[in-house]
C-alpha positions as CSV (number, residue, x, y, z in Angstrom):
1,X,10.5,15.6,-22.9
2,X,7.7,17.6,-23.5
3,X,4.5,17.6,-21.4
4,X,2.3,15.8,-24.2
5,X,4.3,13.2,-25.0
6,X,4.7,12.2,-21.2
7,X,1.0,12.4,-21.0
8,X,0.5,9.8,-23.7
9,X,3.2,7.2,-22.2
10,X,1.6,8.1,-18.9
11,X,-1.9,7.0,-20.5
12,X,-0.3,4.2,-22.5
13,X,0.7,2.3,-18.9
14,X,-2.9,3.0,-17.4
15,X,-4.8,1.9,-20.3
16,X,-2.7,-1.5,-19.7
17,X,-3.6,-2.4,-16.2
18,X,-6.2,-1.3,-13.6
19,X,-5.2,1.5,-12.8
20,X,-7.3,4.4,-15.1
21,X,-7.9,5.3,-11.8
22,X,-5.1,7.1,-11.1
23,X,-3.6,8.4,-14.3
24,X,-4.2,11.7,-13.0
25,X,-1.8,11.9,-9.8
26,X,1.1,10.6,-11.9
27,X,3.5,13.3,-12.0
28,X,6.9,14.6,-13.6
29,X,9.9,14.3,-11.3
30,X,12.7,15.3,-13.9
31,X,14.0,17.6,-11.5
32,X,15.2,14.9,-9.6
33,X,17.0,13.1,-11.9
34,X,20.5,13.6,-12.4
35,X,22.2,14.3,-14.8
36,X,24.4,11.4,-16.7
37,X,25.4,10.0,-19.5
38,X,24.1,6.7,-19.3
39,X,21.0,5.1,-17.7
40,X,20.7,4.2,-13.9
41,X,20.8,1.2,-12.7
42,X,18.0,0.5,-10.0
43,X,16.9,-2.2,-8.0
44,X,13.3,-1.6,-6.2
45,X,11.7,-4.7,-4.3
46,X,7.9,-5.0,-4.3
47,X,8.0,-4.0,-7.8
48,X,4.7,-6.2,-8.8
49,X,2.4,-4.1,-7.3
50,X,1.7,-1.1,-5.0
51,X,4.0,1.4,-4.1
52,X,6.8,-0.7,-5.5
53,X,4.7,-0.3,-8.8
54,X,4.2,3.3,-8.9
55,X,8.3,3.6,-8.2
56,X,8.6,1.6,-11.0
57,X,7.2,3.4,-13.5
58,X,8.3,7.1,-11.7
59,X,12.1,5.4,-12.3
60,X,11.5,4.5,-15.8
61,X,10.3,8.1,-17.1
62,X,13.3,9.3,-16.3
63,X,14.8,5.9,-18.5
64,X,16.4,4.1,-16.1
65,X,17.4,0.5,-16.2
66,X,15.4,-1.3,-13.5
67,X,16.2,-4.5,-11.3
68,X,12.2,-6.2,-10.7
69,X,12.1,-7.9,-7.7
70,X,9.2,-9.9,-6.0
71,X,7.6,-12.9,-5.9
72,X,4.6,-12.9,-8.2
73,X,5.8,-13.2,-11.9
74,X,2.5,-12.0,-13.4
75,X,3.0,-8.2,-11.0
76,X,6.7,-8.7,-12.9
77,X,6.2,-9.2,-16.1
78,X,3.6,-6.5,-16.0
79,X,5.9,-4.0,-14.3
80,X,8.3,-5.0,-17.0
81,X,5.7,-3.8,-20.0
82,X,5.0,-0.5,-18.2
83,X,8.9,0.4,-18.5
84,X,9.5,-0.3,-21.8
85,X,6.2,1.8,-22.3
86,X,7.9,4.5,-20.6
87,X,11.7,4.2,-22.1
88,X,13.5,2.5,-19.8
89,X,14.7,-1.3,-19.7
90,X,14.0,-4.1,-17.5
91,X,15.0,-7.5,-16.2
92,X,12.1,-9.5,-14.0
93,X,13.6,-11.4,-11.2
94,X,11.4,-13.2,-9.1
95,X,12.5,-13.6,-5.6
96,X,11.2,-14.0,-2.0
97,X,13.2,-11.3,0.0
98,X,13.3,-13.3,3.1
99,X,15.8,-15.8,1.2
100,X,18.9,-13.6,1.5
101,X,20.8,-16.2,-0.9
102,X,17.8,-15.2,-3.3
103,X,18.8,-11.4,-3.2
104,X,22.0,-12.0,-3.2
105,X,21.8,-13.9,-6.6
106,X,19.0,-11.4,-7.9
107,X,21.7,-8.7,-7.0
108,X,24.8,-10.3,-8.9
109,X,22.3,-10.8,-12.2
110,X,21.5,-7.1,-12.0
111,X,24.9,-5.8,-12.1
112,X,25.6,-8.6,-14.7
113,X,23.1,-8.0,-17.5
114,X,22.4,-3.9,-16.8
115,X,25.5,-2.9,-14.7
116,X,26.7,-1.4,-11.4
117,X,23.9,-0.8,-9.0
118,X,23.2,3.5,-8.4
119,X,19.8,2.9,-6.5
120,X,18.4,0.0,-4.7
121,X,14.8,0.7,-3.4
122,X,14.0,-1.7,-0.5
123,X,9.8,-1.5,-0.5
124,X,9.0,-5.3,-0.5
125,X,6.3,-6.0,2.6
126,X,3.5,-8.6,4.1
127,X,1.2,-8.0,7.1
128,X,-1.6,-9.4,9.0
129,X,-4.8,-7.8,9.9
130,X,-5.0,-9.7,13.6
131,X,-5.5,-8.6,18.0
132,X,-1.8,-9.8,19.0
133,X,-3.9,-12.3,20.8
134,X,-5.0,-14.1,17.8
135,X,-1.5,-13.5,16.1
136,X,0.6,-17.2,15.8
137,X,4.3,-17.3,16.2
138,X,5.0,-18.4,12.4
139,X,2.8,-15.4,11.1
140,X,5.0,-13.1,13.2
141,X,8.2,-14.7,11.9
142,X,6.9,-14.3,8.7
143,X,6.2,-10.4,8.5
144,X,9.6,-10.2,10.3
145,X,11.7,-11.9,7.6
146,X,9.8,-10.2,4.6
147,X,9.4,-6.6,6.0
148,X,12.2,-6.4,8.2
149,X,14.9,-9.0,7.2
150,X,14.2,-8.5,3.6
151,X,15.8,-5.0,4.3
152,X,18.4,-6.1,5.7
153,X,19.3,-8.4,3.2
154,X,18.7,-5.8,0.6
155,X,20.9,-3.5,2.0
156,X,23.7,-5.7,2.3
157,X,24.0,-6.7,-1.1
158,X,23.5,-3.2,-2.0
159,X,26.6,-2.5,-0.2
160,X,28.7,-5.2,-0.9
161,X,28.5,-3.5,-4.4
162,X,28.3,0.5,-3.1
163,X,30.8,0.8,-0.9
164,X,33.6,-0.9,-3.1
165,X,33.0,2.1,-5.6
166,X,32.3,5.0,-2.7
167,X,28.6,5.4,-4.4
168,X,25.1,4.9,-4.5
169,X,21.8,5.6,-2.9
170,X,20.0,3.2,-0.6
171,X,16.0,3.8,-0.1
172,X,14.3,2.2,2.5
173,X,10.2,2.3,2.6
174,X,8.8,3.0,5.6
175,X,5.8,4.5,7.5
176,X,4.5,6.4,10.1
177,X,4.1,3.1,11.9
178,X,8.1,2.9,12.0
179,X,7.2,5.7,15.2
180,X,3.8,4.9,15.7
181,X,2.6,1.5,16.4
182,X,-1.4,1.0,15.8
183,X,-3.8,-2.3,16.7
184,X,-4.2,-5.2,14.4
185,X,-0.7,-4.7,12.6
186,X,1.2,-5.3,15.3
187,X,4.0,-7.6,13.2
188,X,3.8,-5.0,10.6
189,X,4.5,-2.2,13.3
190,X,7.3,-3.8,14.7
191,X,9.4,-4.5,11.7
192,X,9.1,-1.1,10.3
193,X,10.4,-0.1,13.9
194,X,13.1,-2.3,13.3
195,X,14.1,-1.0,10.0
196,X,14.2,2.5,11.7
197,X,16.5,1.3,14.4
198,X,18.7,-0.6,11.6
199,X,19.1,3.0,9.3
200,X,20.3,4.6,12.2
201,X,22.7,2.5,12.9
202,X,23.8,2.3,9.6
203,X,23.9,5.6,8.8
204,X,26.0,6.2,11.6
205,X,28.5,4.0,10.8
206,X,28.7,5.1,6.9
207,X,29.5,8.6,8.6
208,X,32.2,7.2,10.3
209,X,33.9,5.2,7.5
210,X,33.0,9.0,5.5
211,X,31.4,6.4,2.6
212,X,29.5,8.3,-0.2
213,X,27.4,5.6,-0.1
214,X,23.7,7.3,1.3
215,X,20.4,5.8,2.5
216,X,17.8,7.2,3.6
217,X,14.4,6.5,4.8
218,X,10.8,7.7,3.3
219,X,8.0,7.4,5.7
220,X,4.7,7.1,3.9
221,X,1.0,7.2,5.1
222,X,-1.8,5.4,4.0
223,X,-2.3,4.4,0.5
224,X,-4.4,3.0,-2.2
225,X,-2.5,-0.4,-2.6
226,X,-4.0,-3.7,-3.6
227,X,-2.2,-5.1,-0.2
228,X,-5.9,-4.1,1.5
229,X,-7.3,-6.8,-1.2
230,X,-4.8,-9.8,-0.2
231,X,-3.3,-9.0,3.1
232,X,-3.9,-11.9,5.6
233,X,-6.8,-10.7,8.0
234,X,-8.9,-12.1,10.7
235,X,-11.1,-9.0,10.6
236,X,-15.4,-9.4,10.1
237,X,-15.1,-6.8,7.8
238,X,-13.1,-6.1,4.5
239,X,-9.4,-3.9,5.7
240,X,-8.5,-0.1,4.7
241,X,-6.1,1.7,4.7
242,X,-6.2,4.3,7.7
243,X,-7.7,7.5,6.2
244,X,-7.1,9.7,5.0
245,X,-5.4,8.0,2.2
246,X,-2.7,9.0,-0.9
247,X,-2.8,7.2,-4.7
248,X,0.7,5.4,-4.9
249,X,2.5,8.0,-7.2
250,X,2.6,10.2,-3.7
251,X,4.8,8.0,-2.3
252,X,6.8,7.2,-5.5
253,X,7.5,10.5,-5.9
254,X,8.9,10.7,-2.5
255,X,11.0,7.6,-3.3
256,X,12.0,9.4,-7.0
257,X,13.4,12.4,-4.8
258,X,15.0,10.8,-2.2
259,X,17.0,8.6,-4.4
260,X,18.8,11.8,-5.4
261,X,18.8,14.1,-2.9
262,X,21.0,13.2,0.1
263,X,18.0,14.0,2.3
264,X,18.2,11.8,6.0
265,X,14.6,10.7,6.0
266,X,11.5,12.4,4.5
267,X,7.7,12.3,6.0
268,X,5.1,12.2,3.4
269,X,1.5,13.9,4.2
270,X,0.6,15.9,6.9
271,X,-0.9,12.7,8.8
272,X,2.4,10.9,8.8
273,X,3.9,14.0,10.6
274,X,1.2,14.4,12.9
275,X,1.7,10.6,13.7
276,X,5.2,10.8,14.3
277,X,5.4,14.3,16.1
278,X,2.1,13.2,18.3
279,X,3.5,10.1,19.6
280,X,6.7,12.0,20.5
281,X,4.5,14.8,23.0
282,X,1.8,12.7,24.1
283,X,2.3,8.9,23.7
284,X,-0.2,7.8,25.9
285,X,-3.1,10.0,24.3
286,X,-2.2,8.1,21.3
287,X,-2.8,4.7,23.0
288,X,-6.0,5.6,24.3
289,X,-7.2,7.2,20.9
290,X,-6.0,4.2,19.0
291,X,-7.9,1.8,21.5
292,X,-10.7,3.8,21.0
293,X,-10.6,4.3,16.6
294,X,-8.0,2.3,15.4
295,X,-10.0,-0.9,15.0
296,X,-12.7,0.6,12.8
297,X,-10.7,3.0,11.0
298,X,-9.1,0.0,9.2
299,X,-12.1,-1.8,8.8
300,X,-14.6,-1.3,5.6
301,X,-18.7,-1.7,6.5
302,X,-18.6,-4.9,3.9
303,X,-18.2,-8.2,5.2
304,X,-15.0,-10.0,4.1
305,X,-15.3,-12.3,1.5
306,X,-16.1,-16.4,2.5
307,X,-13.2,-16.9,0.0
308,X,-10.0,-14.9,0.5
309,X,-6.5,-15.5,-0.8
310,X,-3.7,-13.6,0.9
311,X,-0.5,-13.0,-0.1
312,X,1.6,-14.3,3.2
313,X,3.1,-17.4,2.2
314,X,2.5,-17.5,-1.7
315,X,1.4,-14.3,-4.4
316,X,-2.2,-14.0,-5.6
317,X,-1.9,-15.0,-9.2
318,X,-2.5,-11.4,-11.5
319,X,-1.4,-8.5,-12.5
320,X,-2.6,-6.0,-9.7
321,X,-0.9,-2.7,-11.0
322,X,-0.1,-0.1,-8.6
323,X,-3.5,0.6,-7.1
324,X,-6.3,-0.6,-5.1
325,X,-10.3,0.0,-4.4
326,X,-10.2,3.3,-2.7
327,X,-9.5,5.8,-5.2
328,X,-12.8,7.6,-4.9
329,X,-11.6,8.4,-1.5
330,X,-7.7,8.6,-2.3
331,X,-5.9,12.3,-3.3
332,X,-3.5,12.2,-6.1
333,X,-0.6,15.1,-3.9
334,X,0.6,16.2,-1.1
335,X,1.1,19.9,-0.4
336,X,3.4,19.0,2.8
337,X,5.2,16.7,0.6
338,X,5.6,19.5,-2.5
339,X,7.2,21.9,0.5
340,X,9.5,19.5,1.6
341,X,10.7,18.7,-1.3
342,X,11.2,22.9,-1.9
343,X,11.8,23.3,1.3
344,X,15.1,25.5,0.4
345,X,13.4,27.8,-2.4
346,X,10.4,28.1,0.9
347,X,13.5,29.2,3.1
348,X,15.0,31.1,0.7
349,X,11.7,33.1,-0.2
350,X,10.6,33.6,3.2
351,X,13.9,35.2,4.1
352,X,13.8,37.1,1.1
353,X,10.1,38.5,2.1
354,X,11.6,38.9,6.0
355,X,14.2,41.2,4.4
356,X,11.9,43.2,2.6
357,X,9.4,43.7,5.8
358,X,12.4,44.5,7.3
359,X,13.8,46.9,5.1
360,X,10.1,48.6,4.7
361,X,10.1,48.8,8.1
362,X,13.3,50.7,9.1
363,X,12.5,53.0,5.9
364,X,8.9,54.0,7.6
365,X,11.0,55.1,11.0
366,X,13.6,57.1,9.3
């Protein structure tokens, strides 16, 4: 596909939604896609919006045949437009990831309609803004069985279909906050802990049965999502994401590469690695900072609206595309991510140039 013509799908899905915006930090991942004779099959939760939205559209350049999953229908039947922009095909499957029997039946529809699974993208979330004191036991149940448990019940119906046929990549969405827990997202924190503590198990034991079958985990940073619009929050003032912040297509490019590189986990953006290597040297400086920052880092100056729908229990009607209101202040790539993701050609070059010093260097003595 030439550059031009994936320039005009790329504006074609902008100009259809909200998100002109960020048209710009789209970019081409064919190098990641492998290469078949027939479309993949993918299933990526969260697909309305965010994230989930961006992966969504990164799968369907490269003309796969994509599994929508979430609960708001108008996020799905939008998602469901921009692939067919874009060359693929799409089935919208509305589903609350905490039901497992949902999944489950989302799953078996999949594989019925566009075939066996290759890549099953678990991104669905929920979270509350909220001091742990002011946090109530259903709201933590809640997060749990979306963020957490909806992996969980992703993953199992992904293998129940993988491991039969020895194949298949398995992408779980995570963050810096799988390492590093911050205030006011405390339920969010500790399911994406969880998730980290279920891959590893899992992995393990995929090693042991020597299954083909591979997951892996992408830890993202912040990003300009429209969560910060409907997330439940008992903050004064409107939520943001921590800065600094990355448009979605950061982390869906992530996701894009990971699906087909047997990569164990990837950080994306310096800050996520500075998160997750900090807390491991000096935990408690990251306590005290956090006590000190971390409540009006994720706080906007505006006061929050007298009127505000959240997504915990129900979606907010719409089509909210893949981004959200801070993409003044959001960057479109990630050099740390670009040299992880050519982090062999960076090895292979820098030995290269370590040879040649080298060499230059025992030719000066002779």
């Amino acid at each position: 596909m030439s550059t031009e013509e994936t320039s005009n799908r790329i504006r074609l899905v902008e100009q259809s939604g909200d998100d002109r915006a960020g048209e710009k930090s789209l970019r081409k991942s064919d190098d990641c896609a492998p290469q078949r004779g027939k479309p993949e099959v993918v299933v990526i939760t969260g697909a309305s919006a965010g994230v989930g939205r961006a992966t969504v559209r990164a799968f369907a350049r490269q003309g796969a045949h994509i599994g929508l999953l979430a609960r708001g229908r108008d996020g799905l039947e939008g998602a469901r437009r921009d692939v067919e922009r874009l060359g693929g095909k799409a089935i919208v499957l509305p589903v609350d990831v905490a039901d497992a029997a949902q999944v489950e039946a989302a799953a078996t529809r999949v594989e019925e309609e566009l075939g066996p699974v290759d890549i099953w993208v678990n991104n669905a979330m929920v979270s509350v803004f909220s001091p742990v004191k002011e946090m109530r036991p259903e709201e933590y149940k809640r997060v749990t069985e979306v963020t957490y448990l909806g992996v969980v019940y992703g993953t199992l119906s992904a293998l129940k279909r993988m491991l039969p046929r020895d194949r298949g990549s398995i992408v779980q969405v995570g963050s810096a906050l799988a390492y590093r827990g911050i205030p006011l997202q405390s339920a969010y924190c500790a399911a994406k802990h969880a998730i980290q503590g279920f891959v590893d198990s899992l992995r393990s034991e995929l090693i042991h049965d020597k299954s083909r079958v591979h997951v892996t985990m992408v830890e993202l940073p912040a990003m300009n999502t429209p969560q910060f619009s409907w997330v439940k929050s008992r903050l004064p003032q409107k939520p943001q994401p921590v800065p600094p912040i990355y448009q979605p297509e950061v982390g869906a490019e992530a996701i894009l590469f990971a699906a087909h590189e047997r990569r164990r986990e990837m950080y994306v953006g310096y800050p996520t690695v500075e998160a997750i290597i900090g807390d491991k040297i000096a935990p408690a400086f990251a306590d005290w900072y956090l006590g000190q920052n971390g409540y009006d880092a994720q706080q906007t100056e505006e006061p929050v609206e007298a009127v505000r729908l959240d997504n915990l229990w129900e979606p907010v009607p719409g089509d909210h595309g893949a981004h959200g209101t801070f993409g003044d202040r959001a960057s479109g790539s990630s050099p740390q991510l670009w040299a992880s993701m050519n982090r062999n050609w960076l090895m292979m070059a820098g030995a290269g140039l370590a040879g040649f010093a080298l060499g230059a260097f025992f030719k000066r003595k002779q």
